[in-house]
One Martini backbone bead per residue (centre of mass of N, CA, C, O) as a GRO file, in nm:
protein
  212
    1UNK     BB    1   2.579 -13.098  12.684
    2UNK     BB    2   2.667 -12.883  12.874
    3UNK     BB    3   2.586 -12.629  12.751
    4UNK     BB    4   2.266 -12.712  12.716
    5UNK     BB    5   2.191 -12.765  12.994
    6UNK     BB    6   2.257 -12.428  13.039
    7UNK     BB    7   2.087 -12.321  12.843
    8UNK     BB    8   1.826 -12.429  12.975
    9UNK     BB    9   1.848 -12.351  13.282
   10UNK     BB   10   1.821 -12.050  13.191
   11UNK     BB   11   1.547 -12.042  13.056
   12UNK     BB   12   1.418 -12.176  13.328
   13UNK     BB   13   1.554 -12.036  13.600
   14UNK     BB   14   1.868 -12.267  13.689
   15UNK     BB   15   2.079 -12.120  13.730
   16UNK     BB   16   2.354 -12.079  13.886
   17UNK     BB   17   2.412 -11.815  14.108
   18UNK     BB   18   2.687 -11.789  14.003
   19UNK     BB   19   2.610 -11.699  13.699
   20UNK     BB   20   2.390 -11.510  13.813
   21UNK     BB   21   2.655 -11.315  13.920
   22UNK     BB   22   2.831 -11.311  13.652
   23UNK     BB   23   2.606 -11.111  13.491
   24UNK     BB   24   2.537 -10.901  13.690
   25UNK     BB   25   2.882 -10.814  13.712
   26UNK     BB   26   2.871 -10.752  13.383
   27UNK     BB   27   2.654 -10.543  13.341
   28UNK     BB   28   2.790 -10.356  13.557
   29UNK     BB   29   2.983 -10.272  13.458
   30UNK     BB   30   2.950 -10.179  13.193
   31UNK     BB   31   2.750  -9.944  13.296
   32UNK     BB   32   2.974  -9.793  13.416
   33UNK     BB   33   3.182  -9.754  13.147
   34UNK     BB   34   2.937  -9.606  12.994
   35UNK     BB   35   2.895  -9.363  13.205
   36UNK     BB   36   3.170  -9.257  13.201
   37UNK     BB   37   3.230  -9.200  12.914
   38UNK     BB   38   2.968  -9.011  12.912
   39UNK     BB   39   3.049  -8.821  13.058
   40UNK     BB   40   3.344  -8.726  12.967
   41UNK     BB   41   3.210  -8.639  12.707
   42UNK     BB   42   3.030  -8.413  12.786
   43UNK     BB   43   3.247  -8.214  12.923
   44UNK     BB   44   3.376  -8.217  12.613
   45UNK     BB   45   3.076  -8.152  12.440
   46UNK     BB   46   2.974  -8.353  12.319
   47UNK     BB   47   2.726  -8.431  12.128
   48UNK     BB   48   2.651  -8.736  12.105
   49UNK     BB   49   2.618  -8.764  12.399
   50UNK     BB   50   2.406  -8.594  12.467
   51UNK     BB   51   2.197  -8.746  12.316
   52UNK     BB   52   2.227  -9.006  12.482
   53UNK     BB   53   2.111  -8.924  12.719
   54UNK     BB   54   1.835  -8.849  12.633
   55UNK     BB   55   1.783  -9.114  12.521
   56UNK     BB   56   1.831  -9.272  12.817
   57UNK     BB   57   1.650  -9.093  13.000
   58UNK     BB   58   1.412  -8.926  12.908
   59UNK     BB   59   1.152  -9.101  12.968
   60UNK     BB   60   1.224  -9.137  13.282
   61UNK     BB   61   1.187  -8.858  13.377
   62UNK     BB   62   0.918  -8.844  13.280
   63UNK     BB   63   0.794  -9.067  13.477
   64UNK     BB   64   0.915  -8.955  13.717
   65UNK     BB   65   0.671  -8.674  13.674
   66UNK     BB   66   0.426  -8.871  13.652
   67UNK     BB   67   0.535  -9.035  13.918
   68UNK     BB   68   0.436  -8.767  14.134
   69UNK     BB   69   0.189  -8.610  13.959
   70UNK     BB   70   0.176  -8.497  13.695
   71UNK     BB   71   0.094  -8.377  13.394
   72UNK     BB   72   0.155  -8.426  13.076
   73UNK     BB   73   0.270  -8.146  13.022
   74UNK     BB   74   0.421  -8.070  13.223
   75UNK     BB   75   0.628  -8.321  13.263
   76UNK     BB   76   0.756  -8.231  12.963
   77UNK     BB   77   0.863  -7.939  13.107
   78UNK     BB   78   1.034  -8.059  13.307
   79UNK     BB   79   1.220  -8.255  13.165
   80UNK     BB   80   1.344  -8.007  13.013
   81UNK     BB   81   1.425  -7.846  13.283
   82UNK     BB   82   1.614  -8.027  13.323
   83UNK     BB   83   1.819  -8.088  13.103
   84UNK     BB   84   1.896  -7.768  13.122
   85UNK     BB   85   2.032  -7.811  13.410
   86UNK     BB   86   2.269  -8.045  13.292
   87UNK     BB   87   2.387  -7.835  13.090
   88UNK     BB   88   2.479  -7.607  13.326
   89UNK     BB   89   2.622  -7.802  13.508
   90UNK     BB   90   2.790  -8.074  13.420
   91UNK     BB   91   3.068  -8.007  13.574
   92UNK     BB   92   2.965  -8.118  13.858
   93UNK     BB   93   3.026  -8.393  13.740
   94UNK     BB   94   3.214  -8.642  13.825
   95UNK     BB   95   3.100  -8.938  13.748
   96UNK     BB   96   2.968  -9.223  13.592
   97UNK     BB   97   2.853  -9.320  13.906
   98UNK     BB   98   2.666  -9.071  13.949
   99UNK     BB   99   2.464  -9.013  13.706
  100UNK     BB  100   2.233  -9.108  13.775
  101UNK     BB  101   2.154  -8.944  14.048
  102UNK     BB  102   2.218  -8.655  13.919
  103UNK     BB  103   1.957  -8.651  13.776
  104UNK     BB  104   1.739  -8.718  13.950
  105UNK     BB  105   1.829  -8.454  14.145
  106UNK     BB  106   1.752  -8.229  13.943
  107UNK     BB  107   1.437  -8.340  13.893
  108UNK     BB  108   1.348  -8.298  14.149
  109UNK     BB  109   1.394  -8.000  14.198
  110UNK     BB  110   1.222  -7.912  13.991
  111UNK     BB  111   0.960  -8.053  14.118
  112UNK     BB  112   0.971  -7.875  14.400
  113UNK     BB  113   0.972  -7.578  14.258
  114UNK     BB  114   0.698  -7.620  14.153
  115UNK     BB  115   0.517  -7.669  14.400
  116UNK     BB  116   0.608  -7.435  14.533
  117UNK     BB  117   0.441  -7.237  14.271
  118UNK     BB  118   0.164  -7.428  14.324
  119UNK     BB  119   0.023  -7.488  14.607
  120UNK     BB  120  -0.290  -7.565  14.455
  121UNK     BB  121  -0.178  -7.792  14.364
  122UNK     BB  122  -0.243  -8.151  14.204
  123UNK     BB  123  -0.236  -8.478  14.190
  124UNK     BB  124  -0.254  -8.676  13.981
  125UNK     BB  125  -0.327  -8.906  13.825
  126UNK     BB  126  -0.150  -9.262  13.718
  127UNK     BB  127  -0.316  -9.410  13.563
  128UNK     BB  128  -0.187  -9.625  13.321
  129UNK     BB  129   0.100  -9.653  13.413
  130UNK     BB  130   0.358  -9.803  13.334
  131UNK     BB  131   0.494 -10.090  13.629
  132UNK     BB  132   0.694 -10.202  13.736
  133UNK     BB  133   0.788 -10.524  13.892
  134UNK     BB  134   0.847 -10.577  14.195
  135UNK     BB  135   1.040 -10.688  14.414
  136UNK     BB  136   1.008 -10.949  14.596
  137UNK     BB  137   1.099 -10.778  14.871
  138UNK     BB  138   0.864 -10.563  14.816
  139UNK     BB  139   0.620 -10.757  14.810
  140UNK     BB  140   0.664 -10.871  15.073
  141UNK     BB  141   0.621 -10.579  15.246
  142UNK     BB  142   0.339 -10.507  15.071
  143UNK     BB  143   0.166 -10.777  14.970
  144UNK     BB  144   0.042 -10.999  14.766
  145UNK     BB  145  -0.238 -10.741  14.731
  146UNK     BB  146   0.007 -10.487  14.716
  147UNK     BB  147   0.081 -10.392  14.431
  148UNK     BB  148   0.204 -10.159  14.282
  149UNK     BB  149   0.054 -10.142  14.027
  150UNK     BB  150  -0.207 -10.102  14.274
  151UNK     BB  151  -0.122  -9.823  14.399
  152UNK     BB  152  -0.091  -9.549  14.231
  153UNK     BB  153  -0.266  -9.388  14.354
  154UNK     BB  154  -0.189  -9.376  14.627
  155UNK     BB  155   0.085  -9.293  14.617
  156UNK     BB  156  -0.019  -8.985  14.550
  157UNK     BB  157  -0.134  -8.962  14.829
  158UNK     BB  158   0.082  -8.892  14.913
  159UNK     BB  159   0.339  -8.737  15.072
  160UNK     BB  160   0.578  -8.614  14.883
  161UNK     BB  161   0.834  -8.746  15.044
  162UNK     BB  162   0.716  -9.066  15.019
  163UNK     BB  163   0.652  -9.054  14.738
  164UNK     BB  164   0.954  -9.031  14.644
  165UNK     BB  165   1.058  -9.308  14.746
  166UNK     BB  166   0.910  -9.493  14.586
  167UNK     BB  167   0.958  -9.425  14.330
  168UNK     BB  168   1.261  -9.446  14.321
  169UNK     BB  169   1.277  -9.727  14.439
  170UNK     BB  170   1.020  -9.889  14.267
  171UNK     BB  171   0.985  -9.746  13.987
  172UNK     BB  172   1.300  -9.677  13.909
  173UNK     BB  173   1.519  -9.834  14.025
  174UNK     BB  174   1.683  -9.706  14.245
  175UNK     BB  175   1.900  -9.754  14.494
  176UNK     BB  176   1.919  -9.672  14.835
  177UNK     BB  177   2.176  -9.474  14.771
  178UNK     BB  178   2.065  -9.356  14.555
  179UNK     BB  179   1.814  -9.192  14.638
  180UNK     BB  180   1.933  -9.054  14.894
  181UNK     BB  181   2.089  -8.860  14.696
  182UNK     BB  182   1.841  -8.756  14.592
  183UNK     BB  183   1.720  -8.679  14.894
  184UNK     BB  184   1.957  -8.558  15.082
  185UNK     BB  185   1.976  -8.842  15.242
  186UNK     BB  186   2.003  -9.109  15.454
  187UNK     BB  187   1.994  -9.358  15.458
  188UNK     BB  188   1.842  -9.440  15.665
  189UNK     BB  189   1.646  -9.261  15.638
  190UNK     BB  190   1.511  -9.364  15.358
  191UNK     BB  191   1.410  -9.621  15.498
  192UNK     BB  192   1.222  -9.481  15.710
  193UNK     BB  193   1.039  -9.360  15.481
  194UNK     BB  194   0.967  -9.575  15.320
  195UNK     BB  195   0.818  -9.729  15.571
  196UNK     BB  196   0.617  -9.556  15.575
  197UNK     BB  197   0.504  -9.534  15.310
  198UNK     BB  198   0.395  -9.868  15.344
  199UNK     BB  199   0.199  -9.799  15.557
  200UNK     BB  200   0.025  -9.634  15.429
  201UNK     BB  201  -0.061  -9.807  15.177
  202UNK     BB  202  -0.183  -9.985  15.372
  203UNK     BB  203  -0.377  -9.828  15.491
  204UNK     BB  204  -0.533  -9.768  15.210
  205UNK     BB  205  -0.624 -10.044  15.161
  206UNK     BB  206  -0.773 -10.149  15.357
  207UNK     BB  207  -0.984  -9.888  15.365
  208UNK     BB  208  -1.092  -9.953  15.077
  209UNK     BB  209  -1.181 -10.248  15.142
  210UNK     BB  210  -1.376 -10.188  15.387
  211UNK     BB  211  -1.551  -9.996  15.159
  212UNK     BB  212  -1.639 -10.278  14.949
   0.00000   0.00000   0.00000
């Protein structure tokens, strides 16, 4: 009785705060130890590691590139021209903690070197991109009428670097820690950009609501 209550309570989303607390900290680890090993067998050559870091990141990289603003075939070749950098770097991967922000920061700096060569170039409505849905924490700082998935073209309207933040820690899910590794900036630096980026986009929401 006392497991089938348990599994009732979880169903229901009503499980004790401890066991969904050992439940996130038994995910984090196994994903830490998988990106381990991941990391490890790569370094190594592993031609299957190498594949499955593919299979588990190109999505993720790929829509990484359509949220800055790229266009779907742009996006297709940047993508493809990270994973050419990951692979020419490998060596530098320390270890498999790291693995995150280190591809996304690979693929970063792909995307700000296409834009300083295309400096004419607009960045693309990404209208129809399905976004996660935002944790609470930002639900609630940006407003229960403004949620990210209603944002999307504002995003794309950000300043390049603001845009950035956005994205990284609300549409890809990276934490505060990893994004700022990412934009090679100290967390509070990125903490206080991601504020102006939440500003902004309350101020073109509310101007656009005004405008209706």
């Amino acid at each position: 009785m006392e497991k089938k209550a348990k599994l009732t309570e979880q169903k229901v989303g009503f499980a004790h705060p401890i066991s969904r607390q050992r439940d996130v900290d038994s995910n984090k680890e196994h994903l830490e130890q998988r990106r381990d090993s991941l990391a490890a067998r790569i370094r190594a050559g592993n031609r299957a590691a190498a594949a499955e870091l593919v299979d588990i990141y190109y999505q993720q990289i790929y829509l990484f590139m359509r949220r800055l603003g790229h266009n779907g075939q742009v996006s297709e070749d940047l993508t493809q021209q990270s994973f050419l950098q990951v692979w020419q770097h490998i060596g530098r991967l320390r270890d498999g903690k790291a693995l995150n922000a280190w591809l996304y920061r690979i693929a970063a700096n792909v995307s700000k070197l296409y834009w300083r060569r295309h400096k004419a170039g607009r960045a693309v409505s990404i209208e129809g991109i399905d976004v996660p849905q935002s944790s609470e924490a930002a639900s609630d700082r940006i407003g229960d009428y403004e949620q990210l998935g209603q944002l999307k073209n504002a995003v794309v309207r950000l300043p390049e670097k603001l845009r950035q933040a956005v994205v990284l820690h609300y549409m890809q899910r990276l934490t505060i820690a990893e994004a700022a590794e990412v934009a090679g900036i100290r967390q509070g630096t990125f903490k206080s950009r991601l504020n102006r980026a939440l500003k902004a986009l309350r101020k073109q929401v509310v101007s656009e609501k005004a405008e209706l």
